[in-house]
C-alpha positions in Angstrom: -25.6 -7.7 259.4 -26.5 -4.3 260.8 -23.3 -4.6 263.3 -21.1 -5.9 260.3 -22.2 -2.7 258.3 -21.1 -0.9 261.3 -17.9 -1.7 261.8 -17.0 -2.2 258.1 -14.7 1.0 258.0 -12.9 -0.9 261.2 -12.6 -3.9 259.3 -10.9 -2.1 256.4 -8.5 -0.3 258.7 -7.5 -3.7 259.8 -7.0 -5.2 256.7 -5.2 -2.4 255.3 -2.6 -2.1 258.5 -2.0 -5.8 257.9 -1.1 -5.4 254.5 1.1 -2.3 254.8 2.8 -4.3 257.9 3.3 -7.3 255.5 5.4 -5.2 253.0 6.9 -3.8 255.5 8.6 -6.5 256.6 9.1 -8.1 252.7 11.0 -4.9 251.9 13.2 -5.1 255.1 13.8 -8.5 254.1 14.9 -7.7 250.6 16.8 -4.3 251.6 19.3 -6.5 254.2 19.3 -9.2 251.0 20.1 -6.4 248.9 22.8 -5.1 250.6 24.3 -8.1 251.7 24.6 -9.2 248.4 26.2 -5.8 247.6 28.8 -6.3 250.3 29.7 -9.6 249.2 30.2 -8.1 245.4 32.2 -5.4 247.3 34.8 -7.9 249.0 35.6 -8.9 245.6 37.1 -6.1 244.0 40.1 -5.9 244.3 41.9 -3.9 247.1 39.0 -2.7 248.7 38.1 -4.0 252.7 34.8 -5.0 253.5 33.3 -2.8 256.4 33.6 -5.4 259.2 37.6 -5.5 258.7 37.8 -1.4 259.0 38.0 -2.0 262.8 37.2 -5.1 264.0 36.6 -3.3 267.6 33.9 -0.9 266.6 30.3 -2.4 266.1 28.7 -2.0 262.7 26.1 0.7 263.6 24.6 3.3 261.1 26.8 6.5 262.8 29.2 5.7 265.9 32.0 8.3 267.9 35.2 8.9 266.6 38.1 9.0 268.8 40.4 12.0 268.4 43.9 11.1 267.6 46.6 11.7 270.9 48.6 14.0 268.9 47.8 16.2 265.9 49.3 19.2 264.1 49.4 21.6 262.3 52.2 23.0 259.5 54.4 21.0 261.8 53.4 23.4 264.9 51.0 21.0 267.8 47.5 21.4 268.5 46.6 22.0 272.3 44.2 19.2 272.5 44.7 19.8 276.6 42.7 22.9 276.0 38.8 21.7 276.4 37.6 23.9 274.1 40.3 23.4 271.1 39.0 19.6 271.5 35.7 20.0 271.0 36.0 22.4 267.9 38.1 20.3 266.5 36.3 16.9 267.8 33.0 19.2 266.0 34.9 19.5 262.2 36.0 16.0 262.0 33.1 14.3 263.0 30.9 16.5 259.8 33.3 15.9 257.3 33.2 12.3 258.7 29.5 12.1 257.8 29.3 13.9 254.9 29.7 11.3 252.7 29.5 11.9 249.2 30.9 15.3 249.4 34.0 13.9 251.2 34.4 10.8 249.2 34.7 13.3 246.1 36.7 15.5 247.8 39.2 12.6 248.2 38.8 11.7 244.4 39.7 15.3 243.6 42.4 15.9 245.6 44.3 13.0 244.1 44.4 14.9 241.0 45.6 18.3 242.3 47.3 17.5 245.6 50.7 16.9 243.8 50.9 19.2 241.8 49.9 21.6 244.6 52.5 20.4 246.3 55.5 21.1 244.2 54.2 24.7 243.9 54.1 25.3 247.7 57.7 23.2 247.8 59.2 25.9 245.6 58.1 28.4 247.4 59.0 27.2 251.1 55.2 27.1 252.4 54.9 23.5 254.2 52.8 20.8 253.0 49.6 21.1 255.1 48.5 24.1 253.5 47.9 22.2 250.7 44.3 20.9 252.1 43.5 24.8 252.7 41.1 24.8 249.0 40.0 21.7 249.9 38.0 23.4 252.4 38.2 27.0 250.5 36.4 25.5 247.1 36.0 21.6 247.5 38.3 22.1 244.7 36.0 23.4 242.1 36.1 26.3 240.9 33.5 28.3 242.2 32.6 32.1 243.3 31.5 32.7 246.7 29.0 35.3 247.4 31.9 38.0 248.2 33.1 37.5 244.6 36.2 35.1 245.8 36.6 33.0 242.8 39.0 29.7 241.9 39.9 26.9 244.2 42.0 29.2 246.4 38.9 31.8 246.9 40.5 35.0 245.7 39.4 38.0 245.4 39.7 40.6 242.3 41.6 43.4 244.3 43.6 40.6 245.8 44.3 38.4 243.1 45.5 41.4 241.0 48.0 42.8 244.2 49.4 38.7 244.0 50.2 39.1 240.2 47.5 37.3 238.6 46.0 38.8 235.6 42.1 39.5 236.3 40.3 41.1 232.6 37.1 40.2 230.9 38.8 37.5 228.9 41.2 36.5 231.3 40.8 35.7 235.0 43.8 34.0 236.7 42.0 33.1 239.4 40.3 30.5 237.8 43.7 28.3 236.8 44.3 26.0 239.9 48.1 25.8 239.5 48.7 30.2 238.8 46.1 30.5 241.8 48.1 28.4 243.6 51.4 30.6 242.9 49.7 33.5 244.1 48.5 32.0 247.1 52.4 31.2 247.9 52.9 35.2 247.9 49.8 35.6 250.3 50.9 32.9 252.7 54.7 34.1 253.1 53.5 37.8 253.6 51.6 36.5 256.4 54.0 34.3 258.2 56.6 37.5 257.4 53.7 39.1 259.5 53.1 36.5 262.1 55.9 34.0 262.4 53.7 31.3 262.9 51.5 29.0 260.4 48.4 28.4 262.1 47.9 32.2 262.3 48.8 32.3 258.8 46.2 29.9 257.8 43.3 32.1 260.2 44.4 34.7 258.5 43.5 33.5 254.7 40.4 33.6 255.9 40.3 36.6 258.5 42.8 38.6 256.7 46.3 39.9 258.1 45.1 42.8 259.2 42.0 41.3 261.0 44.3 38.5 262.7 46.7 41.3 263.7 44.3 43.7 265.4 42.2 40.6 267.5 45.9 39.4 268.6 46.4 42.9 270.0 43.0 43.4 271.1 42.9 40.8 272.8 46.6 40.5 274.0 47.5 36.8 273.0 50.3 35.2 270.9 48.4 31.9 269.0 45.6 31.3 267.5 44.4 28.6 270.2 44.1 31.4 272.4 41.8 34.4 270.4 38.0 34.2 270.3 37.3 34.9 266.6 33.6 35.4 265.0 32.4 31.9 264.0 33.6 31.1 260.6 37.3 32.0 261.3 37.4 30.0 264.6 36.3 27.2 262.8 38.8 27.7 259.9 41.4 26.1 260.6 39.9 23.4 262.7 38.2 22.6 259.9 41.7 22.2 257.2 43.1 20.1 260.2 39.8 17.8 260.2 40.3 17.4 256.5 43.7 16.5 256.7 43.4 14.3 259.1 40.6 12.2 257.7 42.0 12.3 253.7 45.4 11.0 255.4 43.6 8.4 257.4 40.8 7.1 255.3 39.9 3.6 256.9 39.9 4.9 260.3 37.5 7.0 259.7 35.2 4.5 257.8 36.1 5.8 254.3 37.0 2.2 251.5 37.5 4.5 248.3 39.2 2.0 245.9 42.6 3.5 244.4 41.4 2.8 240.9 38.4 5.5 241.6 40.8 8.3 242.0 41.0 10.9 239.7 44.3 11.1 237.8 46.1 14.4 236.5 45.9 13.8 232.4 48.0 14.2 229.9 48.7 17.7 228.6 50.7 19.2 225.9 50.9 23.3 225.7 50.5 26.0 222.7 52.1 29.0 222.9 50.2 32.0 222.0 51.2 34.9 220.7 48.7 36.5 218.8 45.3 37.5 219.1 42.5 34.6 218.6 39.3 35.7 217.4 37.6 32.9 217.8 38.3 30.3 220.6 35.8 27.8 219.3 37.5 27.7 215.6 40.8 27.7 217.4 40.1 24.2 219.3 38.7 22.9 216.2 42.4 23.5 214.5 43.8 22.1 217.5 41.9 18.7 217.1 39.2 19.4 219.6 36.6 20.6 220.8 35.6 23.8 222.9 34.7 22.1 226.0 37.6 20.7 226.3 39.5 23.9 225.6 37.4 25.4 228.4 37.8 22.5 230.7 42.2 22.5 230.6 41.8 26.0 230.5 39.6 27.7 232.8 41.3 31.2 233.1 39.6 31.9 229.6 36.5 33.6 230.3 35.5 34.7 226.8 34.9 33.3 223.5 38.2 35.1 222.2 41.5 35.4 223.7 42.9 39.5 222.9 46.6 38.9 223.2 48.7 42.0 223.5 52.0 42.9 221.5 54.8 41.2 223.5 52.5 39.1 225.5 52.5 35.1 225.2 49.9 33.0 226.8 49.7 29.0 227.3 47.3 27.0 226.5 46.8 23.7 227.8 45.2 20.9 225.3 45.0 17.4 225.7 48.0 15.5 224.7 45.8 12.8 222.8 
């Protein structure tokens, strides 16, 4: 008895580590039930590929490699992927965005809305087609202020935004309408290839500025970006729009299945023209047939509850067609 008593506290260890080994294994067991059933549902929407037919070369483990693609570019100019160092930034953007899951997949989603109509604007005004993934990386495509005051899904500041034509006042911030933001963006961008002659530069220098990308080009007496050393955030810059690119335009190699039917779609819109002053925006969408959040989610760029319209000035405001 006495040697019972004193190894009792043993005894309840031991019992206790059998029991929390037992559900242990009973909730492995119904996690790989779980998500085998899950897989199975999966395969039988439609359109969408199980896992095991993304590649059937590359083992099902929880993170793997990624090979790099022989040949990538830029705004239709090459990236040295010969030069060590230009692989393994770039090898370093791809394989985050690969793993950040959620944020990516949404990113996706998001850009299936916008992309296109991006793309006409930066069509019209001769920019090419890749810089179209440059607010993916700027905002995600929200529109969001960083903590230098850039605002919208093209990052722009006040002093900026107002030098591009946008319209930046208490009530109304330009910045914040993803298709005017865009427009102005197009200004940026040619002044910069005016400056530079070359679109990768022009993309480090959305971030570094023209006149920062001019002076480390001279400092450092080089031609291309591939060549400058650059503080952190810009030599990862474009690496990083190039990453994105490449991923959103090659989903399944990368191990994304997002199912075309979860994309978002542009909606329908029909436009009022305004030319006089509204006093009160929420009584305005009401005689409009809706309601103020939806006023304030077609129509960003209104940053007050009252819209002062000036004599000869017309404004356009975006409602939802039904």
């Amino acid at each position: 008895m006495q040697i019972l008593e004193k190894n009792f506290p043993l005894l309840i260890s031991l019992l206790s580590l059998v029991i929390v080994l037992g559900y242990v294994r009973y909730s492995n067991n119904r996690i790989k039930n779980l998500l085998a059933e899950g897989q199975h549902d999966q395969q039988q929407e439609e359109g969408v590929l199980p896992p095991s037919q993304w590649d059937a070369e590359i083992p099902r483990y929880l993170a793997v490699s990624y090979d790099l693609p022989a040949f990538l570019s830029f705004a239709g100019e090459p990236v040295p992927l010969e030069i060590p160092d230009v692989l393994e930034r770039l090898d370093r953007e791809l394989q985050i965005n690969i793993y950040l899951h959620s944020s990516t997949i949404f990113l996706m989603k998001r850009a299936n809305r916008w992309l296109p109509q991006m793309q006409e604007i930066l069509r019209k005004h001769n920019i090419p087609d890749d810089f179209k993934y440059l607010p993916l990386i700027e905002s995600g495509l929200l529109n969001d202020t960083s903590p230098k005051e850039a605002v919208g899904y093209w990052q722009i500041l006040k002093s900026s935004g107002r030098e591009l034509g946008l319209e930046i006042e208490k009530e109304v911030d330009e910045r914040y309408d993803p298709l005017k933001s865009t427009e102005a963006a197009c200004k940026y961008l040619n002044n910069a290839y005016r400056k530079f002659g070359n679109w990768t530069l022009v993309a480090a220098s959305y971030n570094r500025g023209i006149a920062g990308v001019g002076r480390a080009l001279e400092n450092q007496q080089v031609d291309n970006f591939y060549d400058l050393h650059l503080v952190d955030e810009t030599s990862r810059y474009v690496f990083r729009i190039i990453a994105i690119k490449e991923i959103i335009e090659n989903p399944a190699r990368y191990g994304f299945n997002v199912n075309p039917k979860h994309l978002y779609q542009p909606e329908k819109l029909r436009y009022v023209e305004v030319t006089q002053t509204i006093p009160d925006l929420v009584k305005f969408a009401k005689q409009q047939g809706v309601n103020y959040k939806l006023l304030k989610r077609h129509n960003p760029w209104l940053r007050d509850d009252r819209l002062t319209v000036r004599r000869g000035k017309t404004y356009s405001i975006a409602l939802p067609a039904e």
